[in-house]
DSSP file (Angstrom, degrees, kcal/mol; ACC not computed):
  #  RESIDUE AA STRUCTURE BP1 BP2  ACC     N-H-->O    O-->H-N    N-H-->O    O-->H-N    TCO  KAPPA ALPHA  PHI   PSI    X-CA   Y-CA   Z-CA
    1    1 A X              0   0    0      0, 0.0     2,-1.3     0, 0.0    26,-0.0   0.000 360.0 360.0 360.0 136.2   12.1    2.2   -6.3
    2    2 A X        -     0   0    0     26,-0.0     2,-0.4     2,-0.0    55,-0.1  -0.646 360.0-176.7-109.8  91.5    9.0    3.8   -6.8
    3    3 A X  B     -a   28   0A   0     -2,-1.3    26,-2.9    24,-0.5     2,-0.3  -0.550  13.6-156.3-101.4 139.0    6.3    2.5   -4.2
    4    4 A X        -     0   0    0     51,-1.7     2,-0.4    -2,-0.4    52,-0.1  -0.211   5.0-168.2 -67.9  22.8    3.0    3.1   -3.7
    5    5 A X        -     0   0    0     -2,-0.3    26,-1.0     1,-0.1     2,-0.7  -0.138   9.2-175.7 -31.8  50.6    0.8    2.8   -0.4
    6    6 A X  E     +b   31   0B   0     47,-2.4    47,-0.3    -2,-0.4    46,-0.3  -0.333  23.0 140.2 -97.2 115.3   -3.1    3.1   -0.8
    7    7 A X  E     -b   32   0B   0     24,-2.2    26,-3.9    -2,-0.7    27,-0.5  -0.632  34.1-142.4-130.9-173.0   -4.9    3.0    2.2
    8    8 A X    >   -     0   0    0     -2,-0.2     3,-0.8    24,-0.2     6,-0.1  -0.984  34.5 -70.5-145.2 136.8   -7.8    4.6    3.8
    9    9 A X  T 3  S+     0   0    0     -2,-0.4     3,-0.1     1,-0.2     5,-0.0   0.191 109.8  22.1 -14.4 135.2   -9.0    5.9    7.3
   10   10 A X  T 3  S+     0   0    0      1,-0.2     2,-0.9     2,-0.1    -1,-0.2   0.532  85.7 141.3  84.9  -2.0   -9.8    3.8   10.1
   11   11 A X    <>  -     0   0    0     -3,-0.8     4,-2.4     1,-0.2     5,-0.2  -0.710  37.4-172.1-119.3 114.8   -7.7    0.8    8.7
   12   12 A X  H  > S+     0   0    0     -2,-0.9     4,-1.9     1,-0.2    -1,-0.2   0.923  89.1  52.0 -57.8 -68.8   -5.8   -1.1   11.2
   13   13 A X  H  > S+     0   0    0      1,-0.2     4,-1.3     2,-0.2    -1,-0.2   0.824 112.4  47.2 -27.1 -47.7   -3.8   -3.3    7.7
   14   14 A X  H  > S+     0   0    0     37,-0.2     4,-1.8     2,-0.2    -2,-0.2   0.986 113.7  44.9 -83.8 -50.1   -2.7    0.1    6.0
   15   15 A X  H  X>S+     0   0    0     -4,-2.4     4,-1.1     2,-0.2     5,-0.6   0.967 115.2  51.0 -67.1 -62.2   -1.3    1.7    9.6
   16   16 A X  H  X5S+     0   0    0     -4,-1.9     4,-3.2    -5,-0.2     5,-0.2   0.714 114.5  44.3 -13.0-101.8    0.4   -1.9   10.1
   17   17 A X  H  X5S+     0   0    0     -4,-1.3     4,-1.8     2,-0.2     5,-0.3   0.777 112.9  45.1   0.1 -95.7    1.9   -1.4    6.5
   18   18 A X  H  X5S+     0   0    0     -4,-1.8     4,-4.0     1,-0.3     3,-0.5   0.905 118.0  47.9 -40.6 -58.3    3.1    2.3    6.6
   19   19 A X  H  X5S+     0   0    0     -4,-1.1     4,-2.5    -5,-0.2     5,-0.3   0.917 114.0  48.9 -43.1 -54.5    4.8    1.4   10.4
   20   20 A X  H  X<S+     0   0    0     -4,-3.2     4,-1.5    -5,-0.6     6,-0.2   0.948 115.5  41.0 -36.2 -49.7    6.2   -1.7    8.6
   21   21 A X  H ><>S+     0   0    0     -4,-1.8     5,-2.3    -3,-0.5     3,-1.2   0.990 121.1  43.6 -57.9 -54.1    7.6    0.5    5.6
   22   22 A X  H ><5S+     0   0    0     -4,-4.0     3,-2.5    -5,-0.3    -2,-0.2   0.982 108.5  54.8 -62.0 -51.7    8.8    3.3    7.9
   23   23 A X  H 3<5S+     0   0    0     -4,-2.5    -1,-0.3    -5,-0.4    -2,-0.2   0.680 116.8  42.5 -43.6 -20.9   10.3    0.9   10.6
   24   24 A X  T <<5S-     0   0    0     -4,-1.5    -1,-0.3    -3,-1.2    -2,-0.2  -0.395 112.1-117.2-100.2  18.1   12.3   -0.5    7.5
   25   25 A X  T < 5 +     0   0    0     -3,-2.5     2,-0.7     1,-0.2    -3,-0.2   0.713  58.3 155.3  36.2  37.1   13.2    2.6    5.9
   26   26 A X      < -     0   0    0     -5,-2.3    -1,-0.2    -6,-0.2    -2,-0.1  -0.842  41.7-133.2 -92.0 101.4   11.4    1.7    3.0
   27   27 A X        +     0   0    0     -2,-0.7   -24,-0.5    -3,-0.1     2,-0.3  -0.337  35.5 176.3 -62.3 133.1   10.5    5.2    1.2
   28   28 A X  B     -a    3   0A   0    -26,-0.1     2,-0.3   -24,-0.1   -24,-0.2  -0.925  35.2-129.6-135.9 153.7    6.5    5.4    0.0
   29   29 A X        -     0   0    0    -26,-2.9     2,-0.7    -2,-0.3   -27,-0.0  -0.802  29.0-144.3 -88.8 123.1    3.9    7.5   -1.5
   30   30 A X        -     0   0    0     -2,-0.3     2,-0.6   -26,-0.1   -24,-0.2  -0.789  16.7-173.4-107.7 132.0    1.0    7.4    0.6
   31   31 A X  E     -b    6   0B   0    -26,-1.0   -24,-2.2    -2,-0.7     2,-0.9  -0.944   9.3-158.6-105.6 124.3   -2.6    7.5   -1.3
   32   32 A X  E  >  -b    7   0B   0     -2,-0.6     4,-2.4   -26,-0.2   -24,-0.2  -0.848   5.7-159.3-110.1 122.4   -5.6    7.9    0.9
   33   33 A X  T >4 S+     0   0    0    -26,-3.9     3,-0.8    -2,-0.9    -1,-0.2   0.991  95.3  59.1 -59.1 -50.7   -8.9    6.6   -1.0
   34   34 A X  T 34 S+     0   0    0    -27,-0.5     3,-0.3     1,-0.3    -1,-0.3   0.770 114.2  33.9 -68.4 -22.8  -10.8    8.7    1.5
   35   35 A X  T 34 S+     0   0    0      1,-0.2    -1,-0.3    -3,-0.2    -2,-0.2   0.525 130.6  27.5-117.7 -36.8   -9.1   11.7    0.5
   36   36 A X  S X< S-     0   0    0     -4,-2.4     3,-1.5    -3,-0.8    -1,-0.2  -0.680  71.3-174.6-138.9  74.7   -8.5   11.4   -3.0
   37   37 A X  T 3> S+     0   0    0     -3,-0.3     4,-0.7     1,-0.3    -4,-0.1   0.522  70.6  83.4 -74.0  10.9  -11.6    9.0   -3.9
   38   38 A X  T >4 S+     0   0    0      2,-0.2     3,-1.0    -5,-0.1     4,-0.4   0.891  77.7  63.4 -52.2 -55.6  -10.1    8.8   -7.6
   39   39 A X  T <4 S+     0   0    0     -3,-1.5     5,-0.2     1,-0.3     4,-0.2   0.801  85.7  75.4 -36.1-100.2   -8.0    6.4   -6.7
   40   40 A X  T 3> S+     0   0    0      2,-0.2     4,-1.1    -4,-0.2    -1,-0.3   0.245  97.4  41.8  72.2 -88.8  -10.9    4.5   -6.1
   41   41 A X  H XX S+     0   0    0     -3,-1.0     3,-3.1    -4,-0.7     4,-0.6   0.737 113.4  55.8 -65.0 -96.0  -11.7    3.7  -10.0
   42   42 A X  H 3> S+     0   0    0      1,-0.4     4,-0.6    -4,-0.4    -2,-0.2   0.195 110.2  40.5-123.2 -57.1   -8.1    3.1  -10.6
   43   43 A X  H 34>S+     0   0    0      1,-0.2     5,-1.4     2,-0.2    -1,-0.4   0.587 120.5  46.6 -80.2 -16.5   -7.8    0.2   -7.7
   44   44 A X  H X<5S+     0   0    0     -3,-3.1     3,-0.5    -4,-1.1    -1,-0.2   0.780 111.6  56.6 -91.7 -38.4  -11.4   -1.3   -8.9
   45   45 A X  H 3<5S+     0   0    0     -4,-0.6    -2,-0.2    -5,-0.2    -1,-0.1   0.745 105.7  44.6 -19.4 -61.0   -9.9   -0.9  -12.2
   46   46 A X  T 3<5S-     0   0    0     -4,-0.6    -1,-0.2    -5,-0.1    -2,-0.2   0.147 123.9 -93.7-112.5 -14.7   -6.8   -3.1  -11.5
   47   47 A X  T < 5S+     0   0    0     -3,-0.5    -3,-0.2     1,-0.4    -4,-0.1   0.162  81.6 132.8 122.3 -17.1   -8.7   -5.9   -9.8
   48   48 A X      < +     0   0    0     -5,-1.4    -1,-0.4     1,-0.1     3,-0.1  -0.250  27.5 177.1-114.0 145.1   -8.4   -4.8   -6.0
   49   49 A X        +     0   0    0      1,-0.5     2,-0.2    -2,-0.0    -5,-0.1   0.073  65.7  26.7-144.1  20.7  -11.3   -4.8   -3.9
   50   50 A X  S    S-     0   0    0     -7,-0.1    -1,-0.5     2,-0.1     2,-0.3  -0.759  79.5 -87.4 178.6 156.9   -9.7   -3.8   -0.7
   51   51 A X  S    S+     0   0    0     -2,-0.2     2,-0.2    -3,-0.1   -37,-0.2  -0.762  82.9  78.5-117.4 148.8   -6.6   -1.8    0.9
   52   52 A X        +     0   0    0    -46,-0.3    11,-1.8    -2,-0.3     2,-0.4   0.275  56.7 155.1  -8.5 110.7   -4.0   -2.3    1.7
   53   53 A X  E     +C   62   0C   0    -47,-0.3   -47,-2.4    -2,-0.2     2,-0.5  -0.898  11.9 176.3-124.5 110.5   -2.6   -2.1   -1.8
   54   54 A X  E     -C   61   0C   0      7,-2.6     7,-2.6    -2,-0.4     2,-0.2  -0.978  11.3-165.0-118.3 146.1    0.8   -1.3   -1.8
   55   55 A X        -     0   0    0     -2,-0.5   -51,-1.7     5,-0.2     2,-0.3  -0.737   8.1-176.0-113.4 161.5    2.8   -1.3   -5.4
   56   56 A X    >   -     0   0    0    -53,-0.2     3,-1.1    -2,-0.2   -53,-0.1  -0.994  44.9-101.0-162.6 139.3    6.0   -1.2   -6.6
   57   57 A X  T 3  S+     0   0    0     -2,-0.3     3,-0.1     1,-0.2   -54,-0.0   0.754 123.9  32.0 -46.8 -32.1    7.9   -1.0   -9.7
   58   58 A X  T 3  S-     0   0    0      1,-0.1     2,-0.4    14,-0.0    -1,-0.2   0.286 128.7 -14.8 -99.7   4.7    8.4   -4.8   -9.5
   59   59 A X    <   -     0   0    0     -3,-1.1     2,-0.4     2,-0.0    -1,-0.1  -0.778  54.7-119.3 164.6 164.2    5.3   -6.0   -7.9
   60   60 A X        -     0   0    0     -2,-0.4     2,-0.5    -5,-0.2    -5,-0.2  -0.672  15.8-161.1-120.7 163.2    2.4   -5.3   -6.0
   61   61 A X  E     -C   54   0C   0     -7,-2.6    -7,-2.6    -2,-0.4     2,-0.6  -0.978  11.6-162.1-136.7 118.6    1.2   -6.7   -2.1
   62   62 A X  E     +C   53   0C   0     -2,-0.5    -9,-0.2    -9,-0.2   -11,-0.1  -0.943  60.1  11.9-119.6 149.9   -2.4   -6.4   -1.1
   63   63 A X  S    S-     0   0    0    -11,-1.8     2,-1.2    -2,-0.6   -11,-0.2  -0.287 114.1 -55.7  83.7-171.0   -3.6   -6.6    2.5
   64   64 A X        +     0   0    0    -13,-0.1     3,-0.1     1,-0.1    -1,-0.1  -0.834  68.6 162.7-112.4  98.2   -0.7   -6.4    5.5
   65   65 A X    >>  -     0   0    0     -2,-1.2     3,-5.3     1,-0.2     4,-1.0  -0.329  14.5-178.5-132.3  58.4    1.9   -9.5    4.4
   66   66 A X  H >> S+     0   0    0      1,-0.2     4,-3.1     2,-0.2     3,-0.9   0.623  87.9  65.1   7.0 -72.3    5.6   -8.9    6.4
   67   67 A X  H 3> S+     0   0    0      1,-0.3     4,-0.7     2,-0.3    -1,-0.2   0.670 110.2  25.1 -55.7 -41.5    6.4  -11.7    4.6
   68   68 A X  H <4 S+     0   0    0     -3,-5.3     4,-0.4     2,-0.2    -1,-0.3   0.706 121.4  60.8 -97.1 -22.8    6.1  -10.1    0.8
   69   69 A X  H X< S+     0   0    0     -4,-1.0     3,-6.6    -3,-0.9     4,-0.5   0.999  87.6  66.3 -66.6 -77.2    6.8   -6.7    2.3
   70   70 A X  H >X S+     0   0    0     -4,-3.1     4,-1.8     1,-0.3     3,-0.6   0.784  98.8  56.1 -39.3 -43.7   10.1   -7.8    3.5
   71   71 A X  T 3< S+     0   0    0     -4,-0.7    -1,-0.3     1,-0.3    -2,-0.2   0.882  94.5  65.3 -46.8 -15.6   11.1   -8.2   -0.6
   72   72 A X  T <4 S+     0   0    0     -3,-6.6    -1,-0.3    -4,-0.4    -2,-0.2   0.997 104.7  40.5 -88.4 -34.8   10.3   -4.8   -0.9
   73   73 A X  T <4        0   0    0     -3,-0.6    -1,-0.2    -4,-0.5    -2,-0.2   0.733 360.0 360.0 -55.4 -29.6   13.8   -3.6    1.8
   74   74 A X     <        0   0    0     -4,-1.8    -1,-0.2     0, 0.0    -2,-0.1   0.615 360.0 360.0 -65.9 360.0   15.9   -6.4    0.0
């Protein structure tokens, strides 16, 4: 599965997230807005107005939500 991460510096939700992925051996790409501010148009683009955003070949998760995260380890 090919997932996405996009987070940014400073942001308590995306380190929540990655620990979530990693603690769960869930493999991700990690995008940092601050870093690569391209991203940026792409996520304003796509409707998202804040990070978290993590994506996935079947479905996408904004903000820090266990709950929808857990689909992405089943």
């Amino acid at each position: 599965m090919n997932i996405k991460l996009f987070s940014k510096n400073n942001c308590m939700q995306c380190k929540m997230a990655k620990r979530f992925l990693a603690d769960n051996n869930i493999s991700f790409e990690e995008i940092n807005i601050d870093n690569e501010p391209n991203a940026i148009d792409w996520l304003k683009e796509q409707g998202f107005q804040s990070v978290p955003v993590i994506t996935s070949d079947a479905t996408t998760v904004v903000g820090f939500r266990p709950d929808q995260l857990r689909q992405l380890a089943s």
